[in-house]
Structure formats: C-alpha cells, structure tokens
C-alpha positions as CSV (number, residue, x, y, z in Angstrom):
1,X,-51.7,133.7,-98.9
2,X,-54.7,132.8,-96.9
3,X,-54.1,132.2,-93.1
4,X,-56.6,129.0,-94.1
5,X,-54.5,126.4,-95.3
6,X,-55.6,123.2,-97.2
7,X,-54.6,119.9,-96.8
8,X,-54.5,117.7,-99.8
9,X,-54.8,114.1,-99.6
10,X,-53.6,112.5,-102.5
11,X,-55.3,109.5,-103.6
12,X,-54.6,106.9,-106.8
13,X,-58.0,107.8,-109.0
14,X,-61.1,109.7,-108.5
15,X,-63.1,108.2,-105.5
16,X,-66.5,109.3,-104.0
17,X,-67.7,107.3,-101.4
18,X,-70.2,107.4,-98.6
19,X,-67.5,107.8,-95.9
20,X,-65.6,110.7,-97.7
21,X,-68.7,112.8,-98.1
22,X,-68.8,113.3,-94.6
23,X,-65.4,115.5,-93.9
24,X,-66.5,119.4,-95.9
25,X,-63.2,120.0,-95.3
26,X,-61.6,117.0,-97.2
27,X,-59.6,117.9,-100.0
28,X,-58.4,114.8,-102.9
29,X,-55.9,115.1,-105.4
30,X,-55.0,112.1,-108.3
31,X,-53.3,112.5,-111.4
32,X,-54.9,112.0,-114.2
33,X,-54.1,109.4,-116.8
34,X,-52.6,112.1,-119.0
35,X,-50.7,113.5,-116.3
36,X,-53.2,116.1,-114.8
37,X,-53.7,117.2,-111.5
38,X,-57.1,117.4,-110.0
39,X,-58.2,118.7,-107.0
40,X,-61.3,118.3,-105.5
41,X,-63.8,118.5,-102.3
42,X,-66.4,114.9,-102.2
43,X,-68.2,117.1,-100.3
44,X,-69.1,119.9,-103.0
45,X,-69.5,117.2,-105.7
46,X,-71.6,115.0,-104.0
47,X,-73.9,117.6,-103.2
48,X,-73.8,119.1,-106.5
49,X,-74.8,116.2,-108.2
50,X,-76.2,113.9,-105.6
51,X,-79.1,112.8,-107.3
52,X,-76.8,111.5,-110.0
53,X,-74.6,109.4,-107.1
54,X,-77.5,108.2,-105.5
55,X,-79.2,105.8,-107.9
56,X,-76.2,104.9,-109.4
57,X,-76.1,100.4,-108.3
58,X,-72.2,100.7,-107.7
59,X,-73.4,103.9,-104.9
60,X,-75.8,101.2,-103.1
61,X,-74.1,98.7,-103.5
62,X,-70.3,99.4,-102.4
63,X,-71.2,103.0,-101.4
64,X,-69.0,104.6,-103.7
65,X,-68.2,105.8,-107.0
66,X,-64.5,105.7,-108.6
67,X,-62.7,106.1,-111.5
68,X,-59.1,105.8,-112.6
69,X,-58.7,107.3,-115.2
70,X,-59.7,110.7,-115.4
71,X,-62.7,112.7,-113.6
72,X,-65.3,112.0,-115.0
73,X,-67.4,114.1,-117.7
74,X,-70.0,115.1,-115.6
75,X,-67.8,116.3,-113.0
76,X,-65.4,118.1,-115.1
77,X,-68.6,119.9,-116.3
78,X,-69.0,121.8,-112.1
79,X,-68.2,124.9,-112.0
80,X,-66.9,124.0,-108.7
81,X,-64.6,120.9,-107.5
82,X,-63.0,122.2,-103.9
C-alpha cells in the first residue's frame, strides 16, 4: 500500500462544479443508480474535457454540471477519472 493515502468524499450523484475543480487532490465517490461505485478527481475531468464543461448554459449559469444517475457517457469514455 502506498504511504499516499486518499480521501474519498462521498457525494449523492456526480457533481462538477466550479468550486470543486479547484482542490487536485479532491477525490468523489456516488453510487450509481444501478448500484456502482465511482470514483473520481473534478480535477482530471474537468481538465480533460473542459471545453465540453465550459459552454455548457447549466456551467455559466449555476457553475456546475450534475447528474444523478450515473456518470455520464462522455465521462465514462476517460481513460482517466482519479
């Protein structure tokens, strides 16, 4: 085991917001409607697909993205969440 330890926070859905993208270090967790856990850095997926985020109206105008259900497509499709 790594001397570098994680700490998950677990949240209620997938969230990406403005504030979050700030901490690299932050680490989410949510469950997935079909009972899936995902883990995953804002950080990395922001910056991996930040020019999808950024022109999205729900991004400028609430400064976030979310989604309960499940992660979405696009981000299921990184070859790297955390």
């Amino acid at each position: 085991m790594s001397s570098k330890t994680k700490e998950v926070t677990v949240v209620k859905r997938f969230v990406l917001s403005k504030n979050n993208i700030k901490d690299k270090g932050l680490v989410l967790s949510f469950t997935t409607h079909k009972g899936e856990t995902v883990e995953y850095s804002p950080y990395k997926v922001y910056e991996q697909l930040k020019d999808k985020f950024e022109p999205m109206p729900c991004w400028n105008k609430y400064g976030n993205y979310t989604n309960r259900l499940n992660l979405p497509k696009f981000v299921r499709e990184l070859d790297t969440l955390v």
